[in-house]
Backbone bond lengths (Angstrom), bond angles and torsions (degrees), N, CA, C in turn:
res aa  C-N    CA-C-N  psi(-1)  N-CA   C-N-CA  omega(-1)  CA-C   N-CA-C  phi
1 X - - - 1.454 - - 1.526 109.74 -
2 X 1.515 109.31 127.95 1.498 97.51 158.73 1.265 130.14 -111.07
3 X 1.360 113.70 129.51 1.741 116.76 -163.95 1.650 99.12 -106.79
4 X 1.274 110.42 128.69 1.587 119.37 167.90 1.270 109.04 -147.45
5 X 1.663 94.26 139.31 1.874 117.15 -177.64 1.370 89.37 -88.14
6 X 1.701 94.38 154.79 1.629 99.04 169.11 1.832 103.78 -150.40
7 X 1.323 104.95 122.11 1.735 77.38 175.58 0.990 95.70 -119.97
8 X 1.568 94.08 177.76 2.088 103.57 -164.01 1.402 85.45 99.78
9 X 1.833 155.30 -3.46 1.334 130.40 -152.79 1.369 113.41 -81.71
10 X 1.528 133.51 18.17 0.955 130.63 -150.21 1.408 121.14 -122.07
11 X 1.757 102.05 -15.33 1.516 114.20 146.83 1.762 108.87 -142.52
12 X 1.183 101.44 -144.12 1.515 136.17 174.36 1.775 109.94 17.38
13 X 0.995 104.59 -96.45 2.089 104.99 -178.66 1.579 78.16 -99.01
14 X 0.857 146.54 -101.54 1.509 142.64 -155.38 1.512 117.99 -15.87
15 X 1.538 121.78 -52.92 1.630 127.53 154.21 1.365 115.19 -49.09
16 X 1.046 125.68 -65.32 1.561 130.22 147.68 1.043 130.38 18.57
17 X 1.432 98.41 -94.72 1.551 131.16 171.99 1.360 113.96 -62.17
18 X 1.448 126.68 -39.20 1.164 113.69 176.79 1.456 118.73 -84.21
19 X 1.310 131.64 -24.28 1.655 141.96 160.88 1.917 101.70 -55.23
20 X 0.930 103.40 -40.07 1.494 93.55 -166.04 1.860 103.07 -100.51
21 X 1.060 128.36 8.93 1.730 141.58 145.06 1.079 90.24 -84.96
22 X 1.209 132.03 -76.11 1.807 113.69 -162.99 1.428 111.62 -58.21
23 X 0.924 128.34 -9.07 2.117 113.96 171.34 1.338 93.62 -98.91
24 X 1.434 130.47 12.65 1.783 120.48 -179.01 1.131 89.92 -113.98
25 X 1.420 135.25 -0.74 1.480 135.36 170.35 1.418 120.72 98.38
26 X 1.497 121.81 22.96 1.544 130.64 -147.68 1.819 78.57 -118.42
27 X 1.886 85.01 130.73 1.599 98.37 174.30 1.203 104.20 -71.15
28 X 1.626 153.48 131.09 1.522 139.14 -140.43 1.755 97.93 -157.68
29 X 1.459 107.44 88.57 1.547 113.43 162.10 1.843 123.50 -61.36
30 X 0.788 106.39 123.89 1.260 108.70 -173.20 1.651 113.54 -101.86
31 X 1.501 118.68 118.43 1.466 100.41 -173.64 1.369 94.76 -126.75
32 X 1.325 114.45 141.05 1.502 126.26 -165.49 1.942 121.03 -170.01
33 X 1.097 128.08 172.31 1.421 113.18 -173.10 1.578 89.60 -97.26
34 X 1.322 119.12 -52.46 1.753 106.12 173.04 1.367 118.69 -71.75
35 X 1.170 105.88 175.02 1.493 133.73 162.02 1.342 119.86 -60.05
36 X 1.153 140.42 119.54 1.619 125.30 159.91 1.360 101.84 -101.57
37 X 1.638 117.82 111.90 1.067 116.96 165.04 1.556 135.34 -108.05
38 X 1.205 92.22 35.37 1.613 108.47 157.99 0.962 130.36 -106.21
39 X 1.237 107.83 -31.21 1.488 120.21 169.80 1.587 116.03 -64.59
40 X 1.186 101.07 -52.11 1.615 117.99 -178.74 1.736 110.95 -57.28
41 X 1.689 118.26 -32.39 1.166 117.86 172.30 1.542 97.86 -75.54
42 X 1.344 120.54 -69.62 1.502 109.35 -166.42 1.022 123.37 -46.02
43 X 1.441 128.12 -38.38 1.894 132.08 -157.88 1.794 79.09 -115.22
44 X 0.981 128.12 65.77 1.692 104.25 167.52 1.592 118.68 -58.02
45 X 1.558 120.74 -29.76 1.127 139.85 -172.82 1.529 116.15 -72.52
46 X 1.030 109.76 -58.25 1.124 116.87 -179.73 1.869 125.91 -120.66
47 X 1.263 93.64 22.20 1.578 99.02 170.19 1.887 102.65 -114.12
48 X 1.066 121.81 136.14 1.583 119.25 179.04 2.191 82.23 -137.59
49 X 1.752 80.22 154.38 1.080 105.58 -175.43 1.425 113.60 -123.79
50 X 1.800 121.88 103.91 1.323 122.11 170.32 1.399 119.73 -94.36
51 X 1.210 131.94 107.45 1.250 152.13 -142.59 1.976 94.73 -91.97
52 X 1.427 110.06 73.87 1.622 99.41 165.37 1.847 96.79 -139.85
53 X 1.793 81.52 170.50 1.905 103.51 168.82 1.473 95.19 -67.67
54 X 1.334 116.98 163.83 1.608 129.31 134.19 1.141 109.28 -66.04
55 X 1.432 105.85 -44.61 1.538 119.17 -145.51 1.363 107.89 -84.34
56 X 1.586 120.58 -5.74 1.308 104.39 162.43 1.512 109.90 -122.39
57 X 1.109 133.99 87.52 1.422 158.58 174.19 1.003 117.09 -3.90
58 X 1.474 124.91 -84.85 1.078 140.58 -179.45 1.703 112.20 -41.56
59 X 1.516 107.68 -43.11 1.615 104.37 -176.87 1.649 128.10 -82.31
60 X 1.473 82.96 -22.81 1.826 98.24 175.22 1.786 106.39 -86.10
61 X 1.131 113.59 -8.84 1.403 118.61 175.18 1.571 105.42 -78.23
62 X 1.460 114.56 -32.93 1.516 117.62 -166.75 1.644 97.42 -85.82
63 X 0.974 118.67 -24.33 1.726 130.96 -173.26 1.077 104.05 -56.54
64 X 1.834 107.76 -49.21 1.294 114.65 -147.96 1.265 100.50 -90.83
65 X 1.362 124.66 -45.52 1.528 129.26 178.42 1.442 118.40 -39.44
66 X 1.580 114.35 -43.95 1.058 114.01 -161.49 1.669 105.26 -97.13
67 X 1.301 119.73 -6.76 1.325 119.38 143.07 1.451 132.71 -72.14
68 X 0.955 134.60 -33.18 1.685 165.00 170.30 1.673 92.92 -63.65
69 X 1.291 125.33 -59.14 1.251 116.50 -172.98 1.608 111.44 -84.85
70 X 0.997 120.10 9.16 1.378 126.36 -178.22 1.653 98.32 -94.10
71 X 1.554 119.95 -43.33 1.702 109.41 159.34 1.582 108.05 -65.57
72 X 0.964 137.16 14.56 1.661 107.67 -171.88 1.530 118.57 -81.72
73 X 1.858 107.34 -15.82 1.475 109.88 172.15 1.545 117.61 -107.55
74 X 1.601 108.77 29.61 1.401 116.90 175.28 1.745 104.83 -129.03
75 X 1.616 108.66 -0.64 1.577 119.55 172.84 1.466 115.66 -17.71
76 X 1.545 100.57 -62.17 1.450 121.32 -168.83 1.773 104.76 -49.69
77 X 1.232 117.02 -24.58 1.941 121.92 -179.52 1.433 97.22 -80.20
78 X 1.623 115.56 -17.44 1.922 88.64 -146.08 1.784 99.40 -90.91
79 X 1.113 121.61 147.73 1.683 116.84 179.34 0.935 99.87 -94.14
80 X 2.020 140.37 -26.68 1.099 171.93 -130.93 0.907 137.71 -177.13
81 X 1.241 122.45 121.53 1.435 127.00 -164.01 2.123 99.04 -142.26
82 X 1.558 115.94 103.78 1.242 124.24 -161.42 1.740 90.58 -114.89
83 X 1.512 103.51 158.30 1.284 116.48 156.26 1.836 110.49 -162.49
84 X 1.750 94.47 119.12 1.282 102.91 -157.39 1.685 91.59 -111.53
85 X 1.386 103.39 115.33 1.664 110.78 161.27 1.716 122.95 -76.84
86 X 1.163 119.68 93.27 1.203 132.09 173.79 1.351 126.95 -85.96
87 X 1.464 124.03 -58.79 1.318 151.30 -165.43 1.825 86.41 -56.83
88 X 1.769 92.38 148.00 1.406 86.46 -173.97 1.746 91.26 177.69
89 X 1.771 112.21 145.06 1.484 110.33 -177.57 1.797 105.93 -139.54
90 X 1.609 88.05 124.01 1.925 95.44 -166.28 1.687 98.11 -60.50
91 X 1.406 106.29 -54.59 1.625 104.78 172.16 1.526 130.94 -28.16
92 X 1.472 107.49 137.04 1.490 137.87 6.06 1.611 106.57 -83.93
93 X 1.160 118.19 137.05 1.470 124.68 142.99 1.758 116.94 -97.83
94 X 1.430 84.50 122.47 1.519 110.55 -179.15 1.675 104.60 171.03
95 X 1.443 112.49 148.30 1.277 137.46 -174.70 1.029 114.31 -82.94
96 X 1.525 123.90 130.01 1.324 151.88 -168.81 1.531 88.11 -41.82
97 X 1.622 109.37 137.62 1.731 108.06 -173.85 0.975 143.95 50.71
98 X 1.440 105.37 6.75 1.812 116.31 162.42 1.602 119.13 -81.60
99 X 1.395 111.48 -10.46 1.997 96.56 155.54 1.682 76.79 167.45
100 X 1.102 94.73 -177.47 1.757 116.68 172.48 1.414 134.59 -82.20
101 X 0.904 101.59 75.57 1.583 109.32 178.51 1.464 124.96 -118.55
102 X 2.170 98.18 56.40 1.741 100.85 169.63 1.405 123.18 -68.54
103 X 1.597 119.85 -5.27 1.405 105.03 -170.23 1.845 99.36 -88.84
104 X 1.485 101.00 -29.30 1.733 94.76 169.52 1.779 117.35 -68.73
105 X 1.251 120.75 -7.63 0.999 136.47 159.00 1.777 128.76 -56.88
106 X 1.029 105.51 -68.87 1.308 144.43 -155.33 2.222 74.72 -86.92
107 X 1.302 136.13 -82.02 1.517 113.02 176.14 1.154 125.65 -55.53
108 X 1.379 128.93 -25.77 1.597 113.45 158.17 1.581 122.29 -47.68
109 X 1.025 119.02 -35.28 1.996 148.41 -163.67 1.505 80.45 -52.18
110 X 1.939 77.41 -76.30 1.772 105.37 -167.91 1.690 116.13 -31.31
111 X 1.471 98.29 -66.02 1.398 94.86 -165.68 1.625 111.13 -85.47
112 X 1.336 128.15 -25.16 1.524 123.01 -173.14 1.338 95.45 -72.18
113 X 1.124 126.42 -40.55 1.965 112.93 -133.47 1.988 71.90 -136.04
114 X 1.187 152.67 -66.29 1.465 134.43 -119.15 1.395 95.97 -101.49
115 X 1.324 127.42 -43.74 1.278 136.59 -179.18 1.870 103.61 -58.04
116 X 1.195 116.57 -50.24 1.270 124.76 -170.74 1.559 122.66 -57.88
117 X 2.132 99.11 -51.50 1.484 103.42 136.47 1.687 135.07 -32.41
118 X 0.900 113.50 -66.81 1.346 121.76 178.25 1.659 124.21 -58.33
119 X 1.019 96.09 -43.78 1.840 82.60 171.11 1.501 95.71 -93.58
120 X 1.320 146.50 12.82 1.446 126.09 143.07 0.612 135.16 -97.86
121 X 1.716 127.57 -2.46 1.560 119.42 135.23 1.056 131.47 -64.02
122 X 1.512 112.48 -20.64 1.358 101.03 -179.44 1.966 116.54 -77.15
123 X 1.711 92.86 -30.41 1.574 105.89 -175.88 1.798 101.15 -50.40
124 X 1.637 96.30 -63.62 1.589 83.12 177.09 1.562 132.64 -73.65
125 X 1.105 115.36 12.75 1.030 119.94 179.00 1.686 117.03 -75.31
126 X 1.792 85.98 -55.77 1.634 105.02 175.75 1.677 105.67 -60.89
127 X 1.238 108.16 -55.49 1.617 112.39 -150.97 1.849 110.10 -91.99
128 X 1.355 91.15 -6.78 2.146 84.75 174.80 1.059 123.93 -26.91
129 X 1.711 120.01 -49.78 1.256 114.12 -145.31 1.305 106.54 -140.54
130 X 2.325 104.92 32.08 1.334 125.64 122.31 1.526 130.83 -13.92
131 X 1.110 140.61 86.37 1.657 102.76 170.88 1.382 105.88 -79.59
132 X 1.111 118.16 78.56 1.898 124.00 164.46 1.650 98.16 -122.95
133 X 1.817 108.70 177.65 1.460 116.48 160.64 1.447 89.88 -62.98
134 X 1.401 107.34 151.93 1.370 117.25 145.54 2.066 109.89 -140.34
135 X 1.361 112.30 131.74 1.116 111.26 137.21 1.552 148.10 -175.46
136 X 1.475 126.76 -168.47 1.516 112.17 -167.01 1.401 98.63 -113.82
137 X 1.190 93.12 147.39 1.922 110.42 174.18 1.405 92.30 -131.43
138 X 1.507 98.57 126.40 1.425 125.56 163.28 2.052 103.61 -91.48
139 X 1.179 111.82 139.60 1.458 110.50 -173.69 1.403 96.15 -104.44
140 X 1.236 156.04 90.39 1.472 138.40 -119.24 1.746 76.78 -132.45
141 X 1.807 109.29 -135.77 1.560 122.05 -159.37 1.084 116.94 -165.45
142 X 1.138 145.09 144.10 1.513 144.41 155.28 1.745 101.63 -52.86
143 X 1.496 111.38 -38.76 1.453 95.77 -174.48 1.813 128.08 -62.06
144 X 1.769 83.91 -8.98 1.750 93.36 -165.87 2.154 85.08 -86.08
145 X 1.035 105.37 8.63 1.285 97.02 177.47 1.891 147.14 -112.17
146 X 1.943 64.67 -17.25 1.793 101.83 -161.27 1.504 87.37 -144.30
147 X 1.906 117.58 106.49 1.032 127.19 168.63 2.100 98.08 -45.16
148 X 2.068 99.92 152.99 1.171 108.29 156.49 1.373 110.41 -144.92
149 X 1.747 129.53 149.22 0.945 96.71 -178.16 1.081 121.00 -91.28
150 X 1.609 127.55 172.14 1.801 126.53 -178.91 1.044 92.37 85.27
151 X 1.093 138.05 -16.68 1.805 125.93 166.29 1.193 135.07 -98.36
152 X 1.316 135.70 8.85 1.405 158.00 -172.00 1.677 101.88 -25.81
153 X 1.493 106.37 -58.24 1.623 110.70 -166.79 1.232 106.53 -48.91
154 X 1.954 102.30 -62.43 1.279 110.05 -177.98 1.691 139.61 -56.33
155 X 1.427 108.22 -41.08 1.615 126.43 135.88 1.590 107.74 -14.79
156 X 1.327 96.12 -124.57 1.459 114.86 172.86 1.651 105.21 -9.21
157 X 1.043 109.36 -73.42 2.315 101.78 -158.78 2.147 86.95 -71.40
158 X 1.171 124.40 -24.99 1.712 101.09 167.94 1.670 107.02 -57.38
159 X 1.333 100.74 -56.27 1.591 101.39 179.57 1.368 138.92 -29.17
160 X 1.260 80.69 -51.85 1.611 111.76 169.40 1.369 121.42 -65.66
161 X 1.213 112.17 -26.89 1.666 127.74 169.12 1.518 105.17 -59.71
162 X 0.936 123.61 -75.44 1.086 148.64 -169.55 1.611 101.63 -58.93
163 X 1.000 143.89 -62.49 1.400 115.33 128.91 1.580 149.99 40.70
164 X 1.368 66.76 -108.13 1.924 104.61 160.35 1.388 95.43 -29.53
165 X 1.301 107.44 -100.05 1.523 141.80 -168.59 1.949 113.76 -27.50
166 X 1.630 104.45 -42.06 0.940 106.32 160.01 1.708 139.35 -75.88
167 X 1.608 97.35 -20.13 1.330 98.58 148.51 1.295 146.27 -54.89
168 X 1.172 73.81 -55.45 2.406 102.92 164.21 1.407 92.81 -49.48
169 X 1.119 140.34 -80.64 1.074 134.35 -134.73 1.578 96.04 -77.02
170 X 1.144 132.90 -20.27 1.681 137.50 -167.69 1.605 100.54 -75.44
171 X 1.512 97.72 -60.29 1.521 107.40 174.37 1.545 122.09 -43.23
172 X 1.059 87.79 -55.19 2.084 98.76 -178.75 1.637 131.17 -78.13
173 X 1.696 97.28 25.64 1.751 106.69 -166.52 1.744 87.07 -93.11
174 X 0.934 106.40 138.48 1.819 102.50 172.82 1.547 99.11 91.36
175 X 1.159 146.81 -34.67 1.486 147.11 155.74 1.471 113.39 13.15
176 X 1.324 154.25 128.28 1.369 119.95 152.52 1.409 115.40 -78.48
177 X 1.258 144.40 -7.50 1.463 169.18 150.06 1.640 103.44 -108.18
178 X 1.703 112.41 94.39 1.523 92.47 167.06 1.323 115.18 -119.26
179 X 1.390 144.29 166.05 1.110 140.69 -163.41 0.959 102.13 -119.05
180 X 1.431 121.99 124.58 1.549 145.40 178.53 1.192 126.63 -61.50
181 X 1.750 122.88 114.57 1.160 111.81 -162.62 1.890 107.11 -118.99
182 X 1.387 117.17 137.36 1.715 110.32 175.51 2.047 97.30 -134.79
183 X 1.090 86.63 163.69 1.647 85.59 176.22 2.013 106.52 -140.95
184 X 1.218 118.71 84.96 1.441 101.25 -148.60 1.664 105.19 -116.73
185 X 0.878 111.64 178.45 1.708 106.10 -152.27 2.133 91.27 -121.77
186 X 1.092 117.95 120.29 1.492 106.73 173.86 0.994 117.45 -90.89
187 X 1.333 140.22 26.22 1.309 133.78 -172.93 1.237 124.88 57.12
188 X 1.536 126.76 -154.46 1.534 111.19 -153.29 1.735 86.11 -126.44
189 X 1.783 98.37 124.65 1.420 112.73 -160.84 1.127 113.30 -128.50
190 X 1.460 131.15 140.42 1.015 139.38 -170.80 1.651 127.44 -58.47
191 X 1.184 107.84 65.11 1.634 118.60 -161.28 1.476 113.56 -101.40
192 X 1.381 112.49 -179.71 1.225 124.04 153.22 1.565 118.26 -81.35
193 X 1.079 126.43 10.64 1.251 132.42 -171.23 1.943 92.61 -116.95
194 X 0.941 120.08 -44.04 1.473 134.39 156.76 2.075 111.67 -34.68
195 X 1.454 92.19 -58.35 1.557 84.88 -175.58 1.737 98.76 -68.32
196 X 1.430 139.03 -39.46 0.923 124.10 -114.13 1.659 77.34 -102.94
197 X 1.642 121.46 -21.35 1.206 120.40 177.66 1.959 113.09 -69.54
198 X 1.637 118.49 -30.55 1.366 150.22 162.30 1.498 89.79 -38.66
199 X 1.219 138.59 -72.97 1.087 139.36 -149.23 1.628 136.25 -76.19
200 X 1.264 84.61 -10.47 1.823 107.31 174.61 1.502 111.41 -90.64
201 X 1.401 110.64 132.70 1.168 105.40 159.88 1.382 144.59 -76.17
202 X 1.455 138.31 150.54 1.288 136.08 -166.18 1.288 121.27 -39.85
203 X 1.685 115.56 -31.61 1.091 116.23 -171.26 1.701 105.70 -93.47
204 X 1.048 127.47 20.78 1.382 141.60 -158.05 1.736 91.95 -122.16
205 X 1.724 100.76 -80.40 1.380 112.92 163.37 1.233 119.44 -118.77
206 X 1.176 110.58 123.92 1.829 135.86 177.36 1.391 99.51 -52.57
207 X 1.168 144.75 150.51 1.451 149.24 153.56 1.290 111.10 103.25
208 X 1.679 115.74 -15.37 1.910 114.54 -147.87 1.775 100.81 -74.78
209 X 1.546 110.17 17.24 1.348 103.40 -171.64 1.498 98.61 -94.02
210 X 1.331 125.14 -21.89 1.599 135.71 171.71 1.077 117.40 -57.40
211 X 1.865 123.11 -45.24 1.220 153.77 168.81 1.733 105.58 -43.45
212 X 1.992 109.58 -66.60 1.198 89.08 164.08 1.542 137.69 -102.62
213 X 1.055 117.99 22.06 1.415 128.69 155.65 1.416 116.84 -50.76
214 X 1.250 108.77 -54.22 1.477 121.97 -172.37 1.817 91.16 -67.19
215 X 0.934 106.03 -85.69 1.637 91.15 -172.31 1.270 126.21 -26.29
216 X 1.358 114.24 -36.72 1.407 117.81 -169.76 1.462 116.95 -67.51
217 X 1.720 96.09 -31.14 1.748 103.80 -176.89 1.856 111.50 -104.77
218 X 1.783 97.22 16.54 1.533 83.19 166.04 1.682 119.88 91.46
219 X 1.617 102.71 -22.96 1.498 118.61 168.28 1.350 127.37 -56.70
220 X 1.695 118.19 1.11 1.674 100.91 -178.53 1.586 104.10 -90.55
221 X 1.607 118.64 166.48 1.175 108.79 150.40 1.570 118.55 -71.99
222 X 1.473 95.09 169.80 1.544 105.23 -177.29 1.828 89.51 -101.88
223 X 1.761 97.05 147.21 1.761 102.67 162.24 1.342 111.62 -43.87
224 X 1.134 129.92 -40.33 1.767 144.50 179.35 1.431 108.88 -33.60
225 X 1.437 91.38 -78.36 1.831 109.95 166.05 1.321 126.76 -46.23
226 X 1.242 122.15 -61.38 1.390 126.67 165.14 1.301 124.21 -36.46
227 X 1.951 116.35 -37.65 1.482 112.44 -166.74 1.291 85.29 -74.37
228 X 1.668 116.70 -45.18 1.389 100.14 -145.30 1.610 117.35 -51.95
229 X 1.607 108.84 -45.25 1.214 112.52 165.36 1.521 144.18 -42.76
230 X 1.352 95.80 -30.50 1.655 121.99 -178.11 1.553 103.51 -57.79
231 X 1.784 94.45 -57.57 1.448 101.38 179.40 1.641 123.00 -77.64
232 X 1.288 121.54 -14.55 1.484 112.15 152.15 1.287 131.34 -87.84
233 X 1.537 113.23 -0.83 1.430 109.47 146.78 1.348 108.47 -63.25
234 X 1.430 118.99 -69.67 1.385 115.77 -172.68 1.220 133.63 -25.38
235 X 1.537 117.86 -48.02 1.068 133.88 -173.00 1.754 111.30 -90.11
236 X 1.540 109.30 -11.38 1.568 101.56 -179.41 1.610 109.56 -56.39
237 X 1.442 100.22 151.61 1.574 116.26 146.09 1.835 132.71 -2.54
238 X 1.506 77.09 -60.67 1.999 96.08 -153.87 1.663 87.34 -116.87
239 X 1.419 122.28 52.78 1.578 109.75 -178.65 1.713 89.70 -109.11
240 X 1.619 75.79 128.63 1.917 108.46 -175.30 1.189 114.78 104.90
241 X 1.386 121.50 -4.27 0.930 112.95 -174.09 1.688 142.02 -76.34
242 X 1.796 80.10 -16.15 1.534 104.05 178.84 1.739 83.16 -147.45
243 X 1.757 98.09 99.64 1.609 116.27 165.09 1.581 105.16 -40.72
244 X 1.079 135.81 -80.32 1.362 137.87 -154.18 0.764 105.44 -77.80
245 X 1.775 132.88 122.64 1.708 134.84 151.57 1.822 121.86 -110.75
246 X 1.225 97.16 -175.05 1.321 112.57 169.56 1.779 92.68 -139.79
247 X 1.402 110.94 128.99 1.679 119.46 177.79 2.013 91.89 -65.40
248 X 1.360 106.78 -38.15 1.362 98.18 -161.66 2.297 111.16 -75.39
249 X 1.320 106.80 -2.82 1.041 118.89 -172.19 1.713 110.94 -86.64
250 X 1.466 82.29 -48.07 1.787 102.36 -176.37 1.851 99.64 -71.33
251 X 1.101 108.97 -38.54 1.786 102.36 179.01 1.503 106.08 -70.24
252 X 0.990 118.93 0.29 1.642 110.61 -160.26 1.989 91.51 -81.59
């Protein structure tokens, strides 16, 4: 059996990704603040729904544990054991010293970079010494790569992802069970995070004329595209082997 968490499952690449694992046959937890109830009608079997924030850490960590530990006496079935960080908030956009906005600060932290920490210590904590596959995909950004401005929060905690991931993966060389770590960037996708970047003006955010250019001429990926890729990274050969990606490099 392969079991993989995904949060974010409740729209955009996160709905996605988890609809298109569940027709590849992957038992697929979905953790999110809404409901996906399409998913939940179609996969009744094998789609379950854990109802937490990212963005508040500490509680989506307890969610997850106590789902995660609910496989620990069915280990011996799992071939796979995945945990894909998706869920993720561009907010605040605004420029360094344009007014006060630490609490939009302080939930970007939370949910990009602290939440993501946290249920992957706990994943490896529980599952090290699994003998199954195990591993984590961070869904990271070009922005965590390529300063922008008005995006600092979002910048910075991708960065930091990516990071992460390379830590994981430093730690877990020599493992006798190690858990596979990638942190990969999907390019610029047809989201709700897409309109909401569309909607600012230039003088708000610098660049957003690239943002809608691309839409206009048809250039974004679709969530469609993206999962599919997501999930043949996942499933490649050589996954972890090279921490840092670009989805658009590996499709090439």
């Amino acid at each position: 059996m392969q079991l993989t968490f995904v949060t974010g499952a409740s729209r955009g690449i996160g709905a996605s990704l988890a609809q298109h694992l569940l027709k590849s046959g992957h038992q697929v937890i979905g953790m999110s603040r809404t409901a996906n109830s399409d998913l939940a009608a179609a996969f009744p079997d094998t789609y379950k729904e854990v109802r937490a924030d990212i963005g508040q850490p500490e509680a989506a960590r307890t969610a997850f544990v106590e789902e995660l530990l609910s496989w620990k006496s069915r280990r011996e079935g799992l071939a796979e054991v995945n945990l894909i960080h998706n869920a993720a908030t561009l907010e605040p956009v605004r420029q360094i010293g344009t007014g006060s906005y630490a609490l939009g600060m302080r939930q970007a932290i939370e949910t990009n970079l602290l939440g993501p920490m946290m249920l992957t210590e706990a994943f490896v904590g529980i599952c090290q010494e699994w003998a199954t596959t195990k591993r984590v995909m961070m869904v990271s950004s070009g922005a965590g790569r390529k300063p922008k401005a008005a995006w600092s929060s979002y910048c910075t905690s991708k960065a930091a992802v990516d990071m992460y991931a390379r830590c994981l993966a430093e730690e877990q060389q020599g493992k006798a069970f190690p858990v596979r770590a990638t942190s990969v960037a999907p390019g610029v996708v047809d989201t709700m995070m897409q309109q909401f970047i569309r909607s600012h003006p230039e003088e708000i955010l610098p660049g957003v004329k690239r943002f809608k250019d691309l839409k206009a001429s048809g250039n974004l990926w679709s969530t469609e595209k993206v999962a599919s890729g997501l999930a043949m990274l996942l499933s490649a050969p050589g996954y972890g082997k090279e921490v840092i990606l670009d989805l658009r490099d590996f499709m090439k």
